[in-house]
Backbone bond lengths (Angstrom), bond angles and torsions (degrees), N, CA, C in turn:
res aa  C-N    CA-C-N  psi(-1)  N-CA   C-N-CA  omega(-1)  CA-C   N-CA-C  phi
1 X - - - 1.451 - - 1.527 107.25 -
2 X 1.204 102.49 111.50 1.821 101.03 171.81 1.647 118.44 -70.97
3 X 1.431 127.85 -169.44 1.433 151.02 155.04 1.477 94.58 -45.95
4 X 0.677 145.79 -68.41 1.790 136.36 -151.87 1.686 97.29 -67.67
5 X 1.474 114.86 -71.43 1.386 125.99 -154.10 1.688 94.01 -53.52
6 X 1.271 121.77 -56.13 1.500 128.98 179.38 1.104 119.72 -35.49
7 X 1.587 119.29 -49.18 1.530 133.51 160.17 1.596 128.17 -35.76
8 X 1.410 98.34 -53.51 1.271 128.53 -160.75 1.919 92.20 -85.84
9 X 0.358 121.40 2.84 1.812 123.69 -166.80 1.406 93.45 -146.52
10 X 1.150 153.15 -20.26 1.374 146.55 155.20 1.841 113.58 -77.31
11 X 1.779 110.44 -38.54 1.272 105.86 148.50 1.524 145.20 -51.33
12 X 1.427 90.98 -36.21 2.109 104.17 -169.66 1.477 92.97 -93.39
13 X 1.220 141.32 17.71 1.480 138.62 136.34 1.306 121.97 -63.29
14 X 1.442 137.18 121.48 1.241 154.81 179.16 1.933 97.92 -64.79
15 X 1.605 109.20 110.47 1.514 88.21 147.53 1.631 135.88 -63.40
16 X 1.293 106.56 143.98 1.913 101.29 169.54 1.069 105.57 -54.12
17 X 1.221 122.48 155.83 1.165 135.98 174.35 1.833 105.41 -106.86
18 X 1.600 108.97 113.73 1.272 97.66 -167.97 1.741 88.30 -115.14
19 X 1.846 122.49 170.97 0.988 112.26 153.93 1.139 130.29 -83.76
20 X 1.601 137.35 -168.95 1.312 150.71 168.95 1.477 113.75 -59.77
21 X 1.733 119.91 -35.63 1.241 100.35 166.38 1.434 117.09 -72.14
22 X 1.379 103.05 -48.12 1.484 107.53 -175.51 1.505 91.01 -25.38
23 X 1.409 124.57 -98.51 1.440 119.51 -166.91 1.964 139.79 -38.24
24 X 1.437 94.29 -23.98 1.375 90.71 158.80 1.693 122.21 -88.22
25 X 1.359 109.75 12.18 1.937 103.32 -179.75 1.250 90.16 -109.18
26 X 1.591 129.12 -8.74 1.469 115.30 -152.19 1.659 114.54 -84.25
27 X 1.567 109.91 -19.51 1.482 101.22 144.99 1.142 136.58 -60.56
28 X 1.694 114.65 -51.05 1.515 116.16 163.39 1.599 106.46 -46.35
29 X 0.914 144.71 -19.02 1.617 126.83 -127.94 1.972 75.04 -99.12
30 X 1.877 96.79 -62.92 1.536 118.03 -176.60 1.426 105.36 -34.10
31 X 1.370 119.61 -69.02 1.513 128.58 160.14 1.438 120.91 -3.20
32 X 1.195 107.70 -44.44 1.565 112.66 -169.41 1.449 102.05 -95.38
33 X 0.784 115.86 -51.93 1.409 134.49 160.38 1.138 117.80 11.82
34 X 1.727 99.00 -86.69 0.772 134.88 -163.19 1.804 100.96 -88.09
35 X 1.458 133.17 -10.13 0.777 99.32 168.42 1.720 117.97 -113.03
36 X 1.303 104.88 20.46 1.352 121.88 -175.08 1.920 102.20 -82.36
37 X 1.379 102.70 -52.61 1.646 99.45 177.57 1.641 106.66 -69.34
38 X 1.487 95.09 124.19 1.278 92.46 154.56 1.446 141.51 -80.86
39 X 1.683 120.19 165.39 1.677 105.26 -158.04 1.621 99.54 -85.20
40 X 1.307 133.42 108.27 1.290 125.63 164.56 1.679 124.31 -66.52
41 X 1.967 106.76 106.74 1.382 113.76 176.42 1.958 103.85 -70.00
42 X 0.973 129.48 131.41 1.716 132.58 -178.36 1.318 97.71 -127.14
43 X 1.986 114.05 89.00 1.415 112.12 162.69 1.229 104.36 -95.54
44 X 1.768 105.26 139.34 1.085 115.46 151.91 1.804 143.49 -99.01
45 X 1.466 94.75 147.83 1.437 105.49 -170.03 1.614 110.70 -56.27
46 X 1.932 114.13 124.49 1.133 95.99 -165.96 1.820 97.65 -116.62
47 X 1.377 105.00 146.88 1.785 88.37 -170.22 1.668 111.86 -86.41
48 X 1.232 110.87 -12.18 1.804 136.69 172.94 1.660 88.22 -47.33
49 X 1.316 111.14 -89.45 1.417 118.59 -178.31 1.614 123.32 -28.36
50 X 1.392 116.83 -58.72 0.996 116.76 165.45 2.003 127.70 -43.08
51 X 1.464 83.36 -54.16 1.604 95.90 168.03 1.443 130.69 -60.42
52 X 1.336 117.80 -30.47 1.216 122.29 154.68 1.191 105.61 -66.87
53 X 1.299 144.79 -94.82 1.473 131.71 -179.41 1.607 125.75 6.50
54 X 1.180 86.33 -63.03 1.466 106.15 -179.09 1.732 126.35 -53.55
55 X 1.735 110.48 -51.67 1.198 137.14 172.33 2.053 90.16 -62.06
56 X 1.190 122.03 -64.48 1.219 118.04 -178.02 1.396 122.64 -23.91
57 X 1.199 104.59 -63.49 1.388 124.43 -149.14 1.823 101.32 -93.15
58 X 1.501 108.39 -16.35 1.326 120.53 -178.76 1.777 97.27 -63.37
59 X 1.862 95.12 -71.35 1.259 98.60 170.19 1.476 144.71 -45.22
60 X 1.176 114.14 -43.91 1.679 122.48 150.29 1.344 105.13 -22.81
61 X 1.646 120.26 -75.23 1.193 142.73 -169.42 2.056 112.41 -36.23
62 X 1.353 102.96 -68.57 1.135 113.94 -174.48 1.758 106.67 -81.25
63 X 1.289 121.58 2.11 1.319 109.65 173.18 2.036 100.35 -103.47
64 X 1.155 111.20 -13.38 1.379 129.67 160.44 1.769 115.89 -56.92
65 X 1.443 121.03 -66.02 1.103 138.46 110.90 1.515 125.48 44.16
66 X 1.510 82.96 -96.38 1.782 121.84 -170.89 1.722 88.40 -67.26
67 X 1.534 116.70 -68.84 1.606 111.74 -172.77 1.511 109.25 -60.06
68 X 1.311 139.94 -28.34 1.638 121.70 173.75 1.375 116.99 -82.42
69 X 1.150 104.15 -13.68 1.905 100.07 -177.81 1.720 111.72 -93.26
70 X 1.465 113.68 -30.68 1.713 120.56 -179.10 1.624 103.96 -109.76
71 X 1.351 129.36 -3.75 1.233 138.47 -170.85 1.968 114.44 2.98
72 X 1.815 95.95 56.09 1.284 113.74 169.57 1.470 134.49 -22.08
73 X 1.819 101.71 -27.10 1.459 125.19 -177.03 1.554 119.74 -81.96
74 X 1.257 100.60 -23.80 1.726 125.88 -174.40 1.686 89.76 -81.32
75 X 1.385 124.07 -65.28 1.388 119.27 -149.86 1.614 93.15 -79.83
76 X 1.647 139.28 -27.95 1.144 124.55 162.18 0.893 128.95 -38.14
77 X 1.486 115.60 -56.90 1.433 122.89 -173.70 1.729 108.18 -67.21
78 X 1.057 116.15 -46.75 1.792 106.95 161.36 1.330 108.95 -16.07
79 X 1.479 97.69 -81.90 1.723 104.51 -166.10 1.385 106.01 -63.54
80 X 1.157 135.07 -12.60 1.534 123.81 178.24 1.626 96.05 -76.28
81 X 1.101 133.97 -46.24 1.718 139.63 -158.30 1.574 78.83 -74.34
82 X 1.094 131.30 -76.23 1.623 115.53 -152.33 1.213 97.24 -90.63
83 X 1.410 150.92 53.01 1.591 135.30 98.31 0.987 108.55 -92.46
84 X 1.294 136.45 -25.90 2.159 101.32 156.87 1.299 128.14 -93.07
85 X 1.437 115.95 21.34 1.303 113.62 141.77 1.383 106.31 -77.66
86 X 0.964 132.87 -59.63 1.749 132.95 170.90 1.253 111.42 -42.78
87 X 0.791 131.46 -40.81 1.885 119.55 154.31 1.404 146.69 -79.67
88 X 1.676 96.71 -5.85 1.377 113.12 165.45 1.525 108.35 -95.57
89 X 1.163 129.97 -14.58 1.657 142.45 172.52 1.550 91.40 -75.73
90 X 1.233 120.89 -60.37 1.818 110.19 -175.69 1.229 112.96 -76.88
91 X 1.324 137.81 -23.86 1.644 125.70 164.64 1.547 98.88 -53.68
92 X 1.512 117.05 -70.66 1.430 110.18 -157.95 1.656 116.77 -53.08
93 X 1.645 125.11 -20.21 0.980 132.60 179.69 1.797 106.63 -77.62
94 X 1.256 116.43 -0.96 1.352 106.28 -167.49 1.743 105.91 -83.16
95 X 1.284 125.03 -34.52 1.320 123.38 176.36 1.667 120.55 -50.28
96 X 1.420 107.07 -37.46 1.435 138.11 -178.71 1.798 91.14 -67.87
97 X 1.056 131.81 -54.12 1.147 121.42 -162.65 1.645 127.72 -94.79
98 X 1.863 90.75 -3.67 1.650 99.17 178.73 1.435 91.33 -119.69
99 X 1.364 108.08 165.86 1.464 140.60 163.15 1.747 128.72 -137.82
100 X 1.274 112.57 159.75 1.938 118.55 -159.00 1.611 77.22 -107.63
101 X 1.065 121.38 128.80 1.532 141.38 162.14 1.636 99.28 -101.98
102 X 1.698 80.00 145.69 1.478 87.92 -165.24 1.726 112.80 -105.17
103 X 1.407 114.20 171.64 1.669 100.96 -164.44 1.972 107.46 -82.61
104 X 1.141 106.12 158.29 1.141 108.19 -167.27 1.964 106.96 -106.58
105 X 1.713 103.12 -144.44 1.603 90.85 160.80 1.209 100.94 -100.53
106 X 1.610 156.85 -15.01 1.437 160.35 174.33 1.694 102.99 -73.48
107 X 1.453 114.78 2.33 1.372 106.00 -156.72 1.025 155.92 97.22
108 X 1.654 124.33 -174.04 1.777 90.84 175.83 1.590 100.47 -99.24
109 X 1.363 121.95 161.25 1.513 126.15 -170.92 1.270 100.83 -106.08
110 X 1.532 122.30 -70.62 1.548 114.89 -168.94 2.129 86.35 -157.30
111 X 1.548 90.17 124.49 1.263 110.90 -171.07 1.454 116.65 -83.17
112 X 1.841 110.34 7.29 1.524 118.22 176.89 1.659 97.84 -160.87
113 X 1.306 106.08 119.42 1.675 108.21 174.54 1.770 102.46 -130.20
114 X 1.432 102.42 -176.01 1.268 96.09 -168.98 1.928 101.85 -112.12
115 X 1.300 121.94 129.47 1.302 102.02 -173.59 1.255 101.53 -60.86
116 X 1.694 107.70 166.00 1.406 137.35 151.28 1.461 141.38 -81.47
């Protein structure tokens, strides 16, 4: 059916014949209408979401896991305690290993050397 025939058959339809009230309630009428249906929200179930969740909470899990079985934090702190014992053993050795030279007739040269 083309543009013309559509016309022509949308013309040779009789309007209803409504009255004058009819048309002045028919905003009110819509009015109600419209506020009688309620608006239906339709979420859908998404399986993405779920799957992320899932992968999330997996990972959480096994990195939970990973820290109680190798408790990475325990053996750090080891090596943190015995390199500053190893650096508190070489500070205290530093007095032992320097000396104050004293001034001469050229002066003083260097007021901390390392013995020999």
């Amino acid at each position: 059916m083309n543009d013309f025939d559509l016309a022509a058959k949308l013309k040779s339809v009789p309007v209803p014949a409504r009255s004058a009230d009819y048309w002045e309630d028919f905003p009110a009428h819509v009015r109600w209408q419209l506020r009688r249906t309620p608006l239906r929200h339709e979420v859908r179930a998404s399986w993405q979401a779920g799957f992320a969740w899932g992968i999330g909470v997996s990972l959480t899990c096994l990195v939970i896991g990973l820290l109680m079985l190798h408790q990475p934090l325990q053996a750090a702190s080891g090596a943190i305690i015995q390199k500053e014992q190893c650096v508190r053993h070489q500070l205290a050795a530093i007095p032992r290993q320097l000396r104050v030279l004293m001034a001469n007739e050229h002066g003083l040269h260097y007021l901390i050397a390392e013995k020999e």
